[in-house]
C-alpha positions in Angstrom: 0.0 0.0 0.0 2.7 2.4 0.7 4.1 2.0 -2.8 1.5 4.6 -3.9 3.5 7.7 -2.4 6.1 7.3 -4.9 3.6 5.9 -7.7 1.1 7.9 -7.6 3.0 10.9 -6.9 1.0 13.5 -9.6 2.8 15.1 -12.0 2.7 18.8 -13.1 -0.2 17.9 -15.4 -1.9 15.9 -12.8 -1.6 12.5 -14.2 0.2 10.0 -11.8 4.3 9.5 -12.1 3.8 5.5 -13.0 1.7 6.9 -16.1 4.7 9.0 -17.2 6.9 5.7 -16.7 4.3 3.5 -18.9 4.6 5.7 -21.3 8.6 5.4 -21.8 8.1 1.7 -21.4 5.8 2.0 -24.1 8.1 3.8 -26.4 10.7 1.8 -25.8 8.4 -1.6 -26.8 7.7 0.5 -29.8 11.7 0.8 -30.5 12.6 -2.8 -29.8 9.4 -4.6 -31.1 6.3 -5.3 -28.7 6.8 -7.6 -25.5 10.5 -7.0 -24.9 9.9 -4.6 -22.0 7.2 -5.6 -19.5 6.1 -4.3 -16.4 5.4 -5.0 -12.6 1.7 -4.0 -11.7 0.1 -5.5 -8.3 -2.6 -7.6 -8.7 -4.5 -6.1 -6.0 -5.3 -3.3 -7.9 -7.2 -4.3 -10.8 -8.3 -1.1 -11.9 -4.6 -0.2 -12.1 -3.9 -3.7 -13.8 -6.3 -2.6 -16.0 -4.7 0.7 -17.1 -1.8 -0.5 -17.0 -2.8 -2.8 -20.0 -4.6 0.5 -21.5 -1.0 2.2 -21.6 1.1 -0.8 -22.5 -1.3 -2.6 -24.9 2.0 -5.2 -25.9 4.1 -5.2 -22.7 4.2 -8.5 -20.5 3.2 -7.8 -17.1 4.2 -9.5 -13.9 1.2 -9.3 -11.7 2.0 -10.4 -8.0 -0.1 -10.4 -5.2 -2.9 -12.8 -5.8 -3.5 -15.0 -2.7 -3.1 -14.2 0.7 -2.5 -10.3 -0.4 -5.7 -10.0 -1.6 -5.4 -10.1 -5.4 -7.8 -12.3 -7.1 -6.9 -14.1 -10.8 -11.0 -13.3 -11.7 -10.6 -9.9 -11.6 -7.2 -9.9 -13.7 -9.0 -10.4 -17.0 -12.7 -8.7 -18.2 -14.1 -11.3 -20.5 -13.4 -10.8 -23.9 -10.7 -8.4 -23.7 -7.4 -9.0 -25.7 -4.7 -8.5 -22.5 -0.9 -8.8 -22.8 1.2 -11.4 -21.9 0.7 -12.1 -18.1 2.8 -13.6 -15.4 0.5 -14.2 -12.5 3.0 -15.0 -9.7 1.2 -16.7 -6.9 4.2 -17.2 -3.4 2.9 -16.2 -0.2 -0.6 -18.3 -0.3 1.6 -21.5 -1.1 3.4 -20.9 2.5 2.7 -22.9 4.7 2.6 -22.1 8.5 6.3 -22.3 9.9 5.1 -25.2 12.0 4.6 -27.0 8.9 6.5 -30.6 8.0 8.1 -31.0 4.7 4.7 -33.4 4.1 2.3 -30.3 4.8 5.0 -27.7 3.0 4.5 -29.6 -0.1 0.7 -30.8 0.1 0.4 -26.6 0.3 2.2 -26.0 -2.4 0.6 -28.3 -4.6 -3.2 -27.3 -3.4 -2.1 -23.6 -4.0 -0.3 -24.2 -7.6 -3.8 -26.6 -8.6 -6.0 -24.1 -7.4 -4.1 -20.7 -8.8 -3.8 -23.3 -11.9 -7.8 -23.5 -12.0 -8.3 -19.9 -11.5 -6.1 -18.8 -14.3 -7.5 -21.5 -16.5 -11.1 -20.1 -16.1 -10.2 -17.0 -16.9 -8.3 -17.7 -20.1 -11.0 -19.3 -21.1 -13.3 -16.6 -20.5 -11.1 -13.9 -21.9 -10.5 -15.9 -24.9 -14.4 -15.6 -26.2 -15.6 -13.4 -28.0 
């Protein structure tokens, strides 16, 4: 939450700093050939996850946060929409408590990679039509 001071620190115009920053990724895409540079954008934002798409229409993204930071792979992709290259990267809800035996460390990682797995399925699938 605190990455937002820096951000969306508003330029002169107004329009927040990671705007001006999209843009010159953006350019630079342009220069090299579309999906070379990607971004970071949280997944707990998906109205920002969504603009962020709007200014970088052919840059990867790397979307952390789903999980146990509250970002959620349904609300990464509006059906029908034609979104970049994303990385969904899914860590902290595959931890297990610290209590946890190597049997229960791996049994978590596997129910969190199958479920993430599901999730990011059904939305492909969803975005896909139309």
């Amino acid at each position: 939450p605190g990455a937002a001071a820096l951000q969306a620190a508003p330029l002169a115009d107004g329009t927040p700093l990671w705007h001006l920053l999209a843009r010159e990724l953006a350019a630079c895409n342009a220069r090299v050939g579309g999906g070379v540079v990607g971004a970071v954008v949280g997944a707990t934002r998906p109205e920002v996850v969504d603009e962020a798409r709007r200014l970088l229409p052919h840059a990867p993204l790397l979307l952390p946060g789903v999980g146990a930071q509250g970002g959620s792979v349904d609300s990464l992709a509006a059906p029908g929409t034609d979104a970049p290259t994303s990385l969904v990267a899914v860590a902290r809800s595959l931890l297990p408590s610290a209590r946890s035996t190597i049997e229960e460390f791996r049994f978590a990682v596997d129910r969190g990679a199958t479920l993430a797995a599901g999730s990011l399925a059904r939305v492909g699938a969803r975005s896909s039509v139309g």
